[in-house]
TORDOFI-206097 format. One line per field, with one value per residue: residue number from 0; residue in one letter; x, y, z of N, C-alpha, C in turn. Coordinates in nm, 3 decimals, decimal comma. Example, Ala and Ser with C-alpha at 12.3 -4.5 7.8 and 13.67 -1.06 7.14 Angstrom:
REM residues 2
resi (0 | 1) $
resn (A | S) $
n.u (1,319 | 1,285) $
n.v (-0,569 | -0,225) $
n.w (0,780 | 0,708) $
ca.u (1,230 | 1,367) $
ca.v (-0,450 | -0,106) $
ca.w (0,780 | 0,714) $
c.u (1,320 | 1,290) $
c.v (-0,330 | 0,003) $
c.w (0,780 | 0,787) $
REM end
This chain:
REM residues 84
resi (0 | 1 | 2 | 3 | 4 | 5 | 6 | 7 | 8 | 9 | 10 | 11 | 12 | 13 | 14 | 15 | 16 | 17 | 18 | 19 | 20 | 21 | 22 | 23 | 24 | 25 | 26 | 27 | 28 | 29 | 30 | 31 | 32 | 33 | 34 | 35 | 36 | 37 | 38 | 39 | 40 | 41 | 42 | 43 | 44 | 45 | 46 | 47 | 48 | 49 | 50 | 51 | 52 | 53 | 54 | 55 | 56 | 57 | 58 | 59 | 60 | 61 | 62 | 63 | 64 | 65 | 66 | 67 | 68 | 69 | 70 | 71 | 72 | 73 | 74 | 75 | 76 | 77 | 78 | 79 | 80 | 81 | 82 | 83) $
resn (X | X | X | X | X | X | X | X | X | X | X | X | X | X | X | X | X | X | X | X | X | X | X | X | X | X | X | X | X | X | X | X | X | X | X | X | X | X | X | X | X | X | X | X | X | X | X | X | X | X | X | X | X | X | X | X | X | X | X | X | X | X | X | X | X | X | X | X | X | X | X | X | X | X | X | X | X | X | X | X | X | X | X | X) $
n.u (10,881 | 10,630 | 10,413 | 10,085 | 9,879 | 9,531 | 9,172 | 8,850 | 8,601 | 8,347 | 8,177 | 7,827 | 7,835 | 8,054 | 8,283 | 8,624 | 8,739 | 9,062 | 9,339 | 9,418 | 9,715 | 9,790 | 9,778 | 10,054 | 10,051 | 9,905 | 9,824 | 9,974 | 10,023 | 9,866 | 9,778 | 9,509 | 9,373 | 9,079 | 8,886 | 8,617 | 8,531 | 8,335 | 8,245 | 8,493 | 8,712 | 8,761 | 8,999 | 9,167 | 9,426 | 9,630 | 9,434 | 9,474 | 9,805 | 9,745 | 9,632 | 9,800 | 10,041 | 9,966 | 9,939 | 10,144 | 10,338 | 10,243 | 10,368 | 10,637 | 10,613 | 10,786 | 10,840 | 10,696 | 10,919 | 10,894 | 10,995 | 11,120 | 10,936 | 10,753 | 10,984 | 10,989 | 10,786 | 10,783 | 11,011 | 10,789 | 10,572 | 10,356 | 9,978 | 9,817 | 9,486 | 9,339 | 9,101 | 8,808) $
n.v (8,924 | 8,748 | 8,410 | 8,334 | 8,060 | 7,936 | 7,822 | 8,007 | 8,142 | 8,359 | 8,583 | 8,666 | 8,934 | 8,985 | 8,929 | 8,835 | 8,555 | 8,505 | 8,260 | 8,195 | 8,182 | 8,421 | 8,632 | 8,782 | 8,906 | 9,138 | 9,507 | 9,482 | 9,513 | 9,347 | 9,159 | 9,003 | 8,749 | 8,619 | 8,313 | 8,181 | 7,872 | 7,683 | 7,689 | 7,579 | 7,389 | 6,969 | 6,969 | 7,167 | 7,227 | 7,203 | 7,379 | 7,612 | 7,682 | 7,664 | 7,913 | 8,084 | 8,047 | 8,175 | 8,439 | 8,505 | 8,485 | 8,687 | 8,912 | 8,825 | 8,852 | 9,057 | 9,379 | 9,614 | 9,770 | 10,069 | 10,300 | 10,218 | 10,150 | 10,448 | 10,529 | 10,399 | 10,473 | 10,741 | 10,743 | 10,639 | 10,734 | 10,622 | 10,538 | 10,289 | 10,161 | 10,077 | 10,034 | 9,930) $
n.w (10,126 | 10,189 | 10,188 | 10,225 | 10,270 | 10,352 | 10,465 | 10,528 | 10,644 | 10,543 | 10,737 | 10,816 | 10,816 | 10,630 | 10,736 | 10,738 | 10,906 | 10,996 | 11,080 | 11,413 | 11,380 | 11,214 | 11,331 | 11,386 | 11,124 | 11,207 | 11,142 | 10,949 | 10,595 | 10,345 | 10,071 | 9,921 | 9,756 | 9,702 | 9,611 | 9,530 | 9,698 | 9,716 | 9,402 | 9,304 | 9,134 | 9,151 | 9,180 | 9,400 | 9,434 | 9,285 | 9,028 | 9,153 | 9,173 | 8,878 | 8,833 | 8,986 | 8,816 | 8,572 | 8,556 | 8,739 | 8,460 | 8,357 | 8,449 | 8,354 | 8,121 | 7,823 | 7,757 | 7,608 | 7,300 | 7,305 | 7,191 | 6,991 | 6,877 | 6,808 | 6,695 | 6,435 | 6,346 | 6,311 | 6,102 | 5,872 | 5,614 | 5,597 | 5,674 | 5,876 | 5,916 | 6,162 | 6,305 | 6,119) $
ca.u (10,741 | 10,570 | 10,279 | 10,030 | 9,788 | 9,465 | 9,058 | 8,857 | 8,424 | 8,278 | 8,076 | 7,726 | 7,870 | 8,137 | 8,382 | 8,689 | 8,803 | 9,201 | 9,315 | 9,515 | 9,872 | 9,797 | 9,827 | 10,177 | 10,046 | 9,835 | 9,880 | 10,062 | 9,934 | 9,837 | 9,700 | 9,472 | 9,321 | 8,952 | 8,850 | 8,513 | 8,592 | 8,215 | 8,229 | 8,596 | 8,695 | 8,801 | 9,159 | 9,226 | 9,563 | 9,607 | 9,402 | 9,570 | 9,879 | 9,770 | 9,598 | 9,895 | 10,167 | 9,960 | 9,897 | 10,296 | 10,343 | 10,230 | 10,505 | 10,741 | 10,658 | 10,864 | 10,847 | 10,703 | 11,026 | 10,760 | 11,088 | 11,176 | 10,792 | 10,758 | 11,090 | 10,969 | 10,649 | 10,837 | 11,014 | 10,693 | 10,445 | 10,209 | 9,973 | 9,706 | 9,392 | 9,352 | 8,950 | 8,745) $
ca.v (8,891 | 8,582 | 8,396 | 8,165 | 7,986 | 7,942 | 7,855 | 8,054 | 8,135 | 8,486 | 8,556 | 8,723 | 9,059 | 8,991 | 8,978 | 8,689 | 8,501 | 8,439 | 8,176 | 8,204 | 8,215 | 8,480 | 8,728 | 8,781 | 8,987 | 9,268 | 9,590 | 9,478 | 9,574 | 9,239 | 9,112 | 8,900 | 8,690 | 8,490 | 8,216 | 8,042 | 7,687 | 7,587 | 7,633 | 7,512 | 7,238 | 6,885 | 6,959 | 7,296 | 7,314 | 7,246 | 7,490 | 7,774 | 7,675 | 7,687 | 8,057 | 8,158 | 8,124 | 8,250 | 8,542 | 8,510 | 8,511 | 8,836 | 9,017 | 8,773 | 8,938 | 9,151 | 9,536 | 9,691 | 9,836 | 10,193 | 10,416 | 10,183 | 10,161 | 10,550 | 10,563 | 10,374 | 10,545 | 10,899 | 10,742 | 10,564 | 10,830 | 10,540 | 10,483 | 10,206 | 10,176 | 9,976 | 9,977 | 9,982) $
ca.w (10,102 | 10,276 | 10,146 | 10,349 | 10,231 | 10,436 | 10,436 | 10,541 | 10,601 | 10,533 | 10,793 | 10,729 | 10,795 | 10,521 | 10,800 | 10,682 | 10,982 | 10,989 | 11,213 | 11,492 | 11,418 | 11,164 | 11,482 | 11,339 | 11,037 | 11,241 | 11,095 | 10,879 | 10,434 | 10,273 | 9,943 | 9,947 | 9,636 | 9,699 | 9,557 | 9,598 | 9,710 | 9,702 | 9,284 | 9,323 | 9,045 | 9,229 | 9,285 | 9,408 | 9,464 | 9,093 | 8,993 | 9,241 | 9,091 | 8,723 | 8,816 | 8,993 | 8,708 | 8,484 | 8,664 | 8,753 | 8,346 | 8,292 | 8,534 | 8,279 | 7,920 | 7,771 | 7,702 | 7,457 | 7,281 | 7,309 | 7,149 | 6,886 | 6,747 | 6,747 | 6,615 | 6,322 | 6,292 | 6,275 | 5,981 | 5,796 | 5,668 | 5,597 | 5,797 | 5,829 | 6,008 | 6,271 | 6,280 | 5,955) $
c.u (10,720 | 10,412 | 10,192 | 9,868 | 9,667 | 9,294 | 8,996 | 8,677 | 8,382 | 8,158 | 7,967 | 7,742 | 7,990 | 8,267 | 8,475 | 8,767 | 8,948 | 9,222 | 9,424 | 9,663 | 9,878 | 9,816 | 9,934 | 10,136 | 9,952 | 9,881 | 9,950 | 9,988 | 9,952 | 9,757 | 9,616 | 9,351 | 9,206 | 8,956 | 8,740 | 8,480 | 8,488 | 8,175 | 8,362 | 8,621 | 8,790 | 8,956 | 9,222 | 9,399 | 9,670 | 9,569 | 9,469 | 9,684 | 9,870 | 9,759 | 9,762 | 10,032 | 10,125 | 9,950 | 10,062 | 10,378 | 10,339 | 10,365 | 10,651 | 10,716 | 10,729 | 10,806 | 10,825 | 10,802 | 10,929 | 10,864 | 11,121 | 11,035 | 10,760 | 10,854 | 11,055 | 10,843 | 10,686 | 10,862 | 10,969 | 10,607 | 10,330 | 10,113 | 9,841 | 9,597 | 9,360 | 9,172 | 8,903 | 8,597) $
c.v (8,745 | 8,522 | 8,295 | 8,157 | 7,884 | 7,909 | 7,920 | 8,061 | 8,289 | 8,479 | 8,675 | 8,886 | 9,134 | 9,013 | 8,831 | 8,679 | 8,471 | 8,365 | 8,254 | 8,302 | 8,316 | 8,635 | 8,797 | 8,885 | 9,145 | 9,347 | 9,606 | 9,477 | 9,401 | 9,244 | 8,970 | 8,899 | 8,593 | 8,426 | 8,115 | 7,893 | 7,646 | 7,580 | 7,595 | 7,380 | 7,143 | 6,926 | 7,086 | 7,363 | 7,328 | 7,332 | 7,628 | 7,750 | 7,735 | 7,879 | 8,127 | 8,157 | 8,167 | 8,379 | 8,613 | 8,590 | 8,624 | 8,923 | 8,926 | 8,813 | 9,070 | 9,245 | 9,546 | 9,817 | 10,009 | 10,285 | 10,393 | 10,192 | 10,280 | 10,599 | 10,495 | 10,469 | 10,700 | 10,891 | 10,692 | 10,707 | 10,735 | 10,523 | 10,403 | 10,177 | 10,064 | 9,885 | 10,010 | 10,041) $
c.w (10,137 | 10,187 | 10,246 | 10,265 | 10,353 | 10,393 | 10,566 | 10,516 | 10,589 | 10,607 | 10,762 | 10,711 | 10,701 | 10,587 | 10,781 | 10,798 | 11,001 | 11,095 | 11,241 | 11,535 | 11,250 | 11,251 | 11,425 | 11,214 | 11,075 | 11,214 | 10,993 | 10,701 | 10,380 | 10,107 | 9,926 | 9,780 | 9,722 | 9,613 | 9,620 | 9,575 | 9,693 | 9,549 | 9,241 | 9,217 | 9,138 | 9,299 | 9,306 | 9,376 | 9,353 | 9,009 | 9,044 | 9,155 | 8,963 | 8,751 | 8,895 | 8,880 | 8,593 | 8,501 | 8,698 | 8,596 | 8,264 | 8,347 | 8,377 | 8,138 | 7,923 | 7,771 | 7,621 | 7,422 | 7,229 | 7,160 | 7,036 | 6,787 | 6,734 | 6,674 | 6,474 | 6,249 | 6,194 | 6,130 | 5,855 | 5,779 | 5,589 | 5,725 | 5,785 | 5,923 | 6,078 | 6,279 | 6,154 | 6,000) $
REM end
């Protein structure tokens, strides 16, 4: 997996320009994340950053141990309500 980092104008037919030496990815399945740079706070590449490891962060939490919390449940016959 490759990443590139690029701007970029939407033109009125909502068609997004890539430059050039993006040639190299034709055909090829992408993901692509927007972001509109014209309400953009001063230092982008700060901000991309922060949104990308938080974003990153999620793939990094733990498991919910699923087997061990019905395994408790099985042997609780309390049970408590969640909404009132």
């Amino acid at each position: 997996m490759n990443t590139y980092q690029f701007e970029s104008v939407i033109e009125d037919k909502g068609i997004i320009v890539l430059p050039e030496q993006m040639k190299l990815l034709h055909k090829h399945r992408v993901r692509l994340i927007l972001i509109d740079l014209d309400t953009f706070p001063p230092d982008p590449v700060q901000q991309l950053t922060k949104i990308t490891q938080k974003y990153l962060a999620i793939t990094d939490e733990a498991d919910l141990p699923i087997s061990d919390i019905y395994t408790q449940r099985e042997q609780s016959h309390e049970r408590t309500f969640v909404f009132d």
